[in-house]
N, C-alpha and C positions, 0 to 999 in steps of 0.2 A: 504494500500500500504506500503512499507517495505521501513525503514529507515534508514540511515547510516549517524549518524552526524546529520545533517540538511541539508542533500540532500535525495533528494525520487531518488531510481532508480526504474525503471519502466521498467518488461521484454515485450523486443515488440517481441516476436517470440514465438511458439507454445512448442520449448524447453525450452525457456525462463522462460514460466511460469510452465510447467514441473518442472522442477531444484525448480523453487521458491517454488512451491507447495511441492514436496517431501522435501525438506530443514525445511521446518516449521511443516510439518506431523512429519519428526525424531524429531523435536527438541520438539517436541507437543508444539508447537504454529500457529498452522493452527485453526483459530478461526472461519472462514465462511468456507463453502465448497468451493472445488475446479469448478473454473468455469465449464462451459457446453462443451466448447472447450477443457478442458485439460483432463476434464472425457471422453470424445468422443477417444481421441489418446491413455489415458489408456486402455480403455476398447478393441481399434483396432488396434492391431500389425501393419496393414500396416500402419498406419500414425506415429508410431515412426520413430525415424532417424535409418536409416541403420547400421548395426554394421560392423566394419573394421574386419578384420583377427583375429586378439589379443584379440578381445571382443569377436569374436564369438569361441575363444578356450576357455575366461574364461564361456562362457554361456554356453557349452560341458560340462566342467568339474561339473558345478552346476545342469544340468540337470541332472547327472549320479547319481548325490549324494543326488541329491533333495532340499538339503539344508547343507550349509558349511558356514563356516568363513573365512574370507580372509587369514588367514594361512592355512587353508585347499585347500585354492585352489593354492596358493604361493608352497607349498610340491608339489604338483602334478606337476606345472610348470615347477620350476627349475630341474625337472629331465630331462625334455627336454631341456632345453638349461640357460643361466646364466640370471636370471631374481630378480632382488630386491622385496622386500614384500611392500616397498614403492611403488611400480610402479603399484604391482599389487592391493594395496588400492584404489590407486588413480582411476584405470581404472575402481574397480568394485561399487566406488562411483560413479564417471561417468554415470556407465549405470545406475544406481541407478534414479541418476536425472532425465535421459531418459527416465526412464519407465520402462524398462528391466527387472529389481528387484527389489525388497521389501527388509525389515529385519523388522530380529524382536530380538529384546533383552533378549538373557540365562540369568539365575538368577548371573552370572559368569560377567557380564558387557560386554560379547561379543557380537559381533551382527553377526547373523547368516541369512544368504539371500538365497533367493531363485530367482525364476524366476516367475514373476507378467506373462508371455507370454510362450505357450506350445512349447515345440523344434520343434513339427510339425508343429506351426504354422508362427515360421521363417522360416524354411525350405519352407514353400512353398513360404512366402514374399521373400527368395534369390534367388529362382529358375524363380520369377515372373520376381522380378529384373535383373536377368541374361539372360533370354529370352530378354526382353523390351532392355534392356542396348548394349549387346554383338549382339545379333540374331537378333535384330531388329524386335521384335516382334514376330520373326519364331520360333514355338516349334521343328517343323522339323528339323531346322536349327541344333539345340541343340541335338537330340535323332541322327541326321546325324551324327555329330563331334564325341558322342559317339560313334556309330558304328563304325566308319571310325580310331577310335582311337584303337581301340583295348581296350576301358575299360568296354567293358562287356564282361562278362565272357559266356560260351554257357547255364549253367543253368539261370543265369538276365535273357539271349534271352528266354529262353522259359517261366519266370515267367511272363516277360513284354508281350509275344506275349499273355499267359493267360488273365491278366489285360485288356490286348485293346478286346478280344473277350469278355471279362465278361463285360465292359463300352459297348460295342456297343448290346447286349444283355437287356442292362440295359435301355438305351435310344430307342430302338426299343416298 
């Protein structure tokens, strides 16, 4: 258990021990494995914590690249609007702790991250969550608001009307 002074803190949450386990893997002082529970949330996108807007533009930018440094993803940012490189350290440690991403150390001392979780497989944990959350469960509800919003275009309509005959082809 991890020390500070002569107080033990103790992570009681499943980011908790997240954060502590990725903290001591960077520092290479992770001397037992990581528990069964924390291996479990790595290994399953859905049991990581939900990413906010800002994390999931720096997880965009990382997936595009595959792998960057936090000035690489800070240039990319600030083009879109006035954002510090402090800010965006901060954030992509953050998800770091989460689960999110990994790094690994250039022979330069930079540390270069990646994504530990495929873009397709947040993507479907957002869309799971925005069904469950907004739609109340309803997919319908969801593919409705599309339609009715005008954000598909007539080719979507016909790649999606594809999809659903090719799944219900599939399941027959």
């Amino acid at each position: 258990m991890p020390t500070l002074g002569s107080r033990w803190l103790t992570p009681t949450t499943v980011v908790g021990n997240i954060t502590y386990a990725c903290r001591q893997q960077s520092r290479g002082r992770l001397a037992a494995p990581v528990s069964r529970e924390v291996a479990s949330v790595l290994q399953n996108p859905s049991q990581l914590p939900a990413l906010s807007l800002t994390q999931l533009e720096i997880m965009n930018v990382i997936w595009e690249r595959t792998e960057c440094s936090v000035t690489d993803v800070w240039k990319v940012l600030r083009l879109r609007r006035d954002v510090s490189r402090n800010t965006i350290h901060t954030l992509i440690v953050r998800l770091e702790e989460k689960g999110w991403l990994e790094h690994q150390e250039a022979e330069n001392g930079t540390f270069l991250y990646r994504a530990s979780v495929s873009q397709l497989a947040a993507q479907r944990r957002s869309v799971q969550d925005l069904v469950k959350t907004v739609f109340n469960g309803s997919a319908e509800g969801l593919v409705l608001t599309l339609l009715d919003g005008g954000a598909i275009s007539p080719a979507e309509s016909e790649r999606i009307k594809k999809m659903i005959s090719a799944a219900k082809r599939k399941k027959s």
